[in-house]
C-alpha positions in Angstrom: -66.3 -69.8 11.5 -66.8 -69.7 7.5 -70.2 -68.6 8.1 -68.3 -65.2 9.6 -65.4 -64.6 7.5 -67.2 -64.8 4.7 -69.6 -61.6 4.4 -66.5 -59.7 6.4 -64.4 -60.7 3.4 -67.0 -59.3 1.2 -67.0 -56.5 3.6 -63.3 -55.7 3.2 -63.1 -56.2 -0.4 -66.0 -54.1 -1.1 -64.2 -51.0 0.9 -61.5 -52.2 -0.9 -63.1 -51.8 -4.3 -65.1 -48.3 -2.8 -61.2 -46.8 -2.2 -59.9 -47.8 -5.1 -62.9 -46.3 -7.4 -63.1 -43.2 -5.0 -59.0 -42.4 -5.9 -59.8 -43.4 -9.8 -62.0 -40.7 -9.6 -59.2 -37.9 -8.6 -56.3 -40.0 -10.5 -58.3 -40.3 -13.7 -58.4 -36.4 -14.4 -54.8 -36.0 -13.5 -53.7 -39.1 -15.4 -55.2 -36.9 -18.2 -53.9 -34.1 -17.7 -50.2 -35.4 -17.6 -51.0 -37.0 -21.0 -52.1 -33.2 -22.4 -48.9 -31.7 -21.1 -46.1 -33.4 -21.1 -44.8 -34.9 -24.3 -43.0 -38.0 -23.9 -43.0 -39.2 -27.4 -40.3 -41.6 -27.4 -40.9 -43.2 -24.3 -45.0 -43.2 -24.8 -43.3 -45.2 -27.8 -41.1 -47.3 -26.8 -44.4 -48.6 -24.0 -46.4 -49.1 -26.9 -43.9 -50.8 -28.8 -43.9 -53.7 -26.2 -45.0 -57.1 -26.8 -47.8 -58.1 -24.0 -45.9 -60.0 -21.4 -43.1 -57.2 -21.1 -46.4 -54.7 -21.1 -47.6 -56.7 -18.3 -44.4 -56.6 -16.3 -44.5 -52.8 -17.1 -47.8 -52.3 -15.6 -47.3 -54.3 -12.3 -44.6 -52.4 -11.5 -46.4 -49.3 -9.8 -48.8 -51.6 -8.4 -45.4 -54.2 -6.9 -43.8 -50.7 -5.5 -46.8 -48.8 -4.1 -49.4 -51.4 -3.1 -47.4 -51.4 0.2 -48.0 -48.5 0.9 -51.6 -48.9 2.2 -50.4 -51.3 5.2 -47.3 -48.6 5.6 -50.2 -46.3 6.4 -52.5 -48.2 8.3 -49.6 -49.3 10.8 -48.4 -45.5 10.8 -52.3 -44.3 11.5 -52.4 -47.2 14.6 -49.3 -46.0 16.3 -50.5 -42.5 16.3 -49.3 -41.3 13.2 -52.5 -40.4 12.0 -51.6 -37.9 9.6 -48.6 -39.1 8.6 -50.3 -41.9 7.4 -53.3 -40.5 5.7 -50.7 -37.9 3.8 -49.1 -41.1 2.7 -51.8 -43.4 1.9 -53.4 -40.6 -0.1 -50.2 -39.6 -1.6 -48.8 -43.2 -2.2 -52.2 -43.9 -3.9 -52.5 -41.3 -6.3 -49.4 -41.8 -7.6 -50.1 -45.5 -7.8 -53.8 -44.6 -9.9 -51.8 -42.6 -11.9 -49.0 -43.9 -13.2 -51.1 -47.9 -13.8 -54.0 -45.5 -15.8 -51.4 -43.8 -18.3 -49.9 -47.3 -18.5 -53.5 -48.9 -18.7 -54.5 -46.9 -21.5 -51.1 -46.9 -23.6 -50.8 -51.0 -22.7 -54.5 -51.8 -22.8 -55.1 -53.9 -26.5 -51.9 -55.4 -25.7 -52.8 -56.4 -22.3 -56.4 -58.0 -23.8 -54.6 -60.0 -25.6 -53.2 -62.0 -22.2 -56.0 -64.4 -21.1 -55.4 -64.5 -17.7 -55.3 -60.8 -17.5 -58.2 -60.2 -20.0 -60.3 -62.6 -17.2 -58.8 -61.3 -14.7 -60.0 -57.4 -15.8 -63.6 -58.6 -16.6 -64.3 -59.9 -13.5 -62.6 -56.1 -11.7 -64.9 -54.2 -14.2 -67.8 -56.4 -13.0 -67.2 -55.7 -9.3 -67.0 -52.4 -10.4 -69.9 -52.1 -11.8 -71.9 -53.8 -9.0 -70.6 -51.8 -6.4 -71.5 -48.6 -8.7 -75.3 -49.7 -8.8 -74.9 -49.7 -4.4 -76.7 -47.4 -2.7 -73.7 -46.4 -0.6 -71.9 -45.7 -4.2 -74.8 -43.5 -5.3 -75.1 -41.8 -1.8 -71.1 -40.9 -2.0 -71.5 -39.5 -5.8 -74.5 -37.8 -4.5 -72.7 -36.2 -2.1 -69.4 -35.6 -4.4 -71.4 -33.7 -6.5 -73.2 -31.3 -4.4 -69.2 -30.6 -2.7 -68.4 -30.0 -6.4 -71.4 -27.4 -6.6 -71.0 -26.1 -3.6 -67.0 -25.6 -4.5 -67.5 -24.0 -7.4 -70.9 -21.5 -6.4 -67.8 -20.3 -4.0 -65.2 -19.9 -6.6 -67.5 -17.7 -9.0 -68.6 -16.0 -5.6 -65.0 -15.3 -5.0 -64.4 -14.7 -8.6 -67.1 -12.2 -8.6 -65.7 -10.3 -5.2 -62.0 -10.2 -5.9 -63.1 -8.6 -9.4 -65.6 -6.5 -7.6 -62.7 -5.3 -5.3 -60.4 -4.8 -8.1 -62.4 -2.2 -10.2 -63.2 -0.1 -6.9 -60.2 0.3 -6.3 -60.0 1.3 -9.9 
């Protein structure tokens, strides 16, 4: 029976992982972009100000409230709420990516400096970096980037044709 669970618990931790990095990759820009435009001096200072262990509880506090969500989804998606639960899985993740990477990065020397979370970051960032070096991972990015080609070929295209229209009419 151990023989089985095992490589479908690698199975399920490696979609696990894939999910996680796929939504980094949309929260990560927009984590960004809040930090561009919206100024929240005092409270960006009073996170940094934070010794580690009340930076810690700071940062587990979007995953404590919004990890649940993904089982919230999955059991609306298996009683036929399919896009209910997709809008809220996507939705309820998001948020979750964003709000633990503006922490992350105003938290993250402070965070180090706790050695169970220091060990417990080294061993995400190598599963991270193994499942990047998949093939599956390169296929998907492979595939993100030609939708991000083909996106934008249509946006100059419609660019283009809405300024083409715009001067006939001119």
């Amino acid at each position: 029976m151990k023989r089985i669970l095992k490589p479908v618990t690698y199975i399920l931790a490696a979609i696990y992982f894939l999910v996680d990095a796929v939504f980094m990759a949309v929260a990560r820009p927009i984590a960004r972009w809040i930090g561009r435009h919206f100024e929240f001096r005092r409270l960006r200072g009073w996170i940094r100000s934070l010794p580690p262990y009340p930076s810690l509880a700071l940062f587990s506090v979007p995953v404590i409230i919004l990890e649940p969500v993904k089982p919230i989804a999955a059991y609306l998606a298996a009683t036929g709420q399919i896009l209910g639960g997709a809008v809220m899985f996507i939705i309820g993740e998001l948020l979750k990516l964003v709000l633990v990477e503006r922490l992350f990065h105003l938290t993250r020397d402070k965070l180090m400096r706790i050695p169970a979370f220091a060990w417990a970051y080294g061993k995400y960032a190598a599963a991270k970096a193994w499942l990047q070096e998949t093939e599956a991972w390169r296929a998907v990015r492979a595939l993100a980037r030609a939708v991000k080609d083909s996106v934008a070929r249509a946006r100059a295209w419609l660019a283009g044709s809405l300024s083409g229209l715009a001067t006939s009419r001119d």
